[in-house]
N, C-alpha and C positions, 0 to 999 in steps of 0.2 A: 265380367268376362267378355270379351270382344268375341263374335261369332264373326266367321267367316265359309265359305260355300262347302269349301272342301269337309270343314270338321263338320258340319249339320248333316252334309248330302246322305251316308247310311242311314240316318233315319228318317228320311221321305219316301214313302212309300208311292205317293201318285203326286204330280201333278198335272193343274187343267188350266189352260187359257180360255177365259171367257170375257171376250173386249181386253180392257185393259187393266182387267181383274183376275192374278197367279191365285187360282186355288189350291191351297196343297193339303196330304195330309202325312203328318207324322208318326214314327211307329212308337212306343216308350219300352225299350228294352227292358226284359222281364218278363210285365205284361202283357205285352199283346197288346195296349191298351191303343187305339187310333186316335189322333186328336189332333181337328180339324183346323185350318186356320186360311187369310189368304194378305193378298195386299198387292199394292197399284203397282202394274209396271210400267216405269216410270225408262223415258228414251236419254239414252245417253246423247249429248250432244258434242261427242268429239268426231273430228275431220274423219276418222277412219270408219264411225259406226256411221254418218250422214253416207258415206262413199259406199258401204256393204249395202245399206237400207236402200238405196239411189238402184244400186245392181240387180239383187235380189229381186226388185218389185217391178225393173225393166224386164226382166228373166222372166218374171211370173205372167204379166202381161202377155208378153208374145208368146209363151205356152198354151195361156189363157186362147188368145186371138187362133193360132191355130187348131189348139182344138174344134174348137166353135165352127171355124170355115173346111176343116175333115169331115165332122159330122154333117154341115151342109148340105157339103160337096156328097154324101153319101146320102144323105137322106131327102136330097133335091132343092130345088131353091123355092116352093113351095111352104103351105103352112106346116108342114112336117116339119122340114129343115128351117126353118123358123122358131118353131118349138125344140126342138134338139136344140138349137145353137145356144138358145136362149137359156135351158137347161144347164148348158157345159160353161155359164157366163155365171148362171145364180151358182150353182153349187161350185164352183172355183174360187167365188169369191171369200168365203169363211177361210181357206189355207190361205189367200193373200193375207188377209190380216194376221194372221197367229208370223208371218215370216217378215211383220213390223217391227218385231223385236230382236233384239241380237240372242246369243245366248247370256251375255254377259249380264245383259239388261235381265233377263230371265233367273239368273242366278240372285242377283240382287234384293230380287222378289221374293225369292223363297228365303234368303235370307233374313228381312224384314216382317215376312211372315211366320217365320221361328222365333224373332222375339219375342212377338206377341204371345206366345207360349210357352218362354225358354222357362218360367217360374216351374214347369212341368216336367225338366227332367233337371240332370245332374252331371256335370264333368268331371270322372275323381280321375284327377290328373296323374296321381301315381301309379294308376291302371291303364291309364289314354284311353279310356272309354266313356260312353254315355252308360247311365243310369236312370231309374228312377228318383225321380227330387224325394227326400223325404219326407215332406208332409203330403206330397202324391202319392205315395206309397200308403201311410197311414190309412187315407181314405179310399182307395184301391182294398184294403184290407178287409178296410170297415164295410166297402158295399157288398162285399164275398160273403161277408157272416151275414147281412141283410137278408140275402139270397139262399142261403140255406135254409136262412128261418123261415122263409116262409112257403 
C-alpha cells in the first residue's frame, strides 16, 4: 500500500523537530496503544522551497536582530544589554532552525516514519479506516491477559 500524508495524518498524535530528526508518535485505533517512530527530514531542493527557505530565514533574522537591539536599547548598551541581547540571539536561534524545513518537507518525514511502523496497523479499505494489524492486535491481547495475571 502506498502511504501518503493525508491518509496517516489521524493517527499522529505528536510530532517533534529535533535537528533534522521528525519524531513522531502514532495512535493505533482501538487501542490506545502509542507507538513511536522518527526519520530524517530531508530538504527538498525545488526553485520554490530554496525561495521560501531564502524568505523565511531573511524574516527570521531581522526579527532576530531587532529583538536583540530593543532589548539593548532597553536595557542599556552596557553588560546588561549585552547579556539580554545575547539571550534573545541564543534562544531565537532553535525556531530558526525548526523554520528550515517546509511543511512539505515535514510531511514527508512523518510519512517515512509511518513506514517504519506501517506492519502495526491496518487499512480495511471497505471501511476507509485505520485498524489495528492483526497480528498487533493478537499480541496487544496476549500482554492484557499478562497483566491481569499478575
Amino acid at each position: 500500500m502506498k502511504f501518503n500524508y493525508d491518509l496517516i495524518e489521524p493517527l499522529l498524535v505528536e510530532s517533534e523537530l529535533d535537528g533534522s530528526e521528525l519524531l513522531c508518535a502514532f495512535e493505533i485505533p482501538g487501542s490506545g496503544e502509542i507507538v513511536e517512530s522518527s526519520a530524517r527530514v530531508k530538504r527538498s531542493n525545488s526553485l520554490q522551497s530554496d525561495l521560501t527557505r531564502n524568505i523565511t530565514r531573511m524574516g527570521s533574522n531581522m526579527l532576530r536582530r531587532e529583538a536583540s537591539r530593543l532589548v539593548r536599547r532597553t536595557l542599556g548598551g552596557g553588560m546588561l544589554g549585552r547579556l539580554g541581547s545575547s539571550t534573545v540571539r541564543s534562544a531565537s536561534r532553535p525556531m530558526q532552525d525548526k523554520l528550515q524545513y517546509s511543511g512539505d518537507d515535514k510531511e514527508e518525514a512523518v510519512v517515512e516514519a509511518f513506514r517504519k511502523v506501517a506492519h502495526r496497523f491496518y487499512f480495511d479499505e471497505t471501511q476507509g479506516a485505520w485498524t489495528q494489524a492483526p497480528i498487533a492486535a493478537a499480541r496487544t491481547v496476549e500482554k492484557r491477559r499478562r497483566r491481569r495475571r499478575r
